[in-house]
C-alpha positions as CSV (number, residue, x, y, z in Angstrom):
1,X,-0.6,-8.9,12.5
2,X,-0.9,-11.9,10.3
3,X,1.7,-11.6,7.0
4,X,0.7,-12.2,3.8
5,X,3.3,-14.2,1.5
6,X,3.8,-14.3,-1.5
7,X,4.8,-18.3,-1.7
8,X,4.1,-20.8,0.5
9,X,6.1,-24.0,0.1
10,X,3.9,-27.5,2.3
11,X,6.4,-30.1,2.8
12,X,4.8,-33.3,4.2
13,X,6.8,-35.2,6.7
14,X,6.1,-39.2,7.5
15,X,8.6,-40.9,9.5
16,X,11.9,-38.8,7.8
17,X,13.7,-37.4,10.8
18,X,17.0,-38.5,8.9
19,X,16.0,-36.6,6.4
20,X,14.7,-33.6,7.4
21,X,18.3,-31.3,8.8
22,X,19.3,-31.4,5.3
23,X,15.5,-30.6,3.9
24,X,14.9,-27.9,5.8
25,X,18.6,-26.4,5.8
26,X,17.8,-26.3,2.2
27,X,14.6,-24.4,2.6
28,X,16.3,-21.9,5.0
29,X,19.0,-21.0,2.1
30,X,16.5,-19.7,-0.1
31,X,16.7,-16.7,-1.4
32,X,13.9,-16.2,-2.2
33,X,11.6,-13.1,-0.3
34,X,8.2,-13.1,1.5
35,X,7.7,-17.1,1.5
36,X,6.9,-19.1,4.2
37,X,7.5,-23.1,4.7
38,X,4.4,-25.3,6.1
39,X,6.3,-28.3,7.7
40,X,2.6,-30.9,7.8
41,X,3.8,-34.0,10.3
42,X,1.5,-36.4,9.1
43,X,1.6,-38.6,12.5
44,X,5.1,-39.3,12.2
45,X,6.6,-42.4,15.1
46,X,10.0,-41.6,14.6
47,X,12.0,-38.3,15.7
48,X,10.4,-36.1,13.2
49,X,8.9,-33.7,15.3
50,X,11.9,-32.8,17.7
51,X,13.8,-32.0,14.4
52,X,11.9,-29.9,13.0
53,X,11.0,-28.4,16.3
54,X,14.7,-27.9,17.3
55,X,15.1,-26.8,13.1
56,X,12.4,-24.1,13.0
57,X,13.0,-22.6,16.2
58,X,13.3,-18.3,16.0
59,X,12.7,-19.1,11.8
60,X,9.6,-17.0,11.2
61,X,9.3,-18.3,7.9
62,X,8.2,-21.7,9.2
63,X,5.0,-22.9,10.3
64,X,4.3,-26.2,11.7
65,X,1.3,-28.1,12.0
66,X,1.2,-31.6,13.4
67,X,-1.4,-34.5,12.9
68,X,-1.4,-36.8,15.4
69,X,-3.0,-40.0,13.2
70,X,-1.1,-40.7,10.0
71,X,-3.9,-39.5,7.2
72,X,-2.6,-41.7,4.5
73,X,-1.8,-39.9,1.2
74,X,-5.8,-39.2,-0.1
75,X,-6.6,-37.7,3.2
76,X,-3.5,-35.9,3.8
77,X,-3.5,-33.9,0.6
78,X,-7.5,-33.3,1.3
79,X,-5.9,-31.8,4.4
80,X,-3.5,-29.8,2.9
81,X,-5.6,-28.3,0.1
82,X,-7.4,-26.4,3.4
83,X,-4.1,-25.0,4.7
């Protein structure tokens, strides 16, 4: 069964693994109901992806969706506007 949310919060991710534990830690604290959060690697070289990995793990709330070629920032929100 597929929920439906009410709000659903994209955060693109480039090449910010030292960034992201205290991104996502933020997203996590909201209180806000029947949102999810669509983590969008855009190709990322560094340690992106085993954060948010390792983050998201048993959060339900959390969808990720990785791109293995960096899109650029035209492409990438053409990409995002069909999530």
């Amino acid at each position: 069964m597929h929920i439906k949310y009410s709000l659903s919060v994209i955060v693109p991710v480039y090449n910010s693994s030292q960034f992201l534990f205290d991104s996502l830690s933020s997203l996590k604290n909201q209180l806000v109901n029947n949102v999810e959060f669509v983590i969008v690697n855009d190709g990322s070289l560094d340690d992106s992806e085993r954060v948010i990995l390792n983050f998201i793990k048993g959060d339900d709330r959390f969808r990720y969706i990785s791109k293995l070629k960096n899109l650029f920032p035209p492409q990438a929100q053409a990409f995002m506007a069909t999530i």
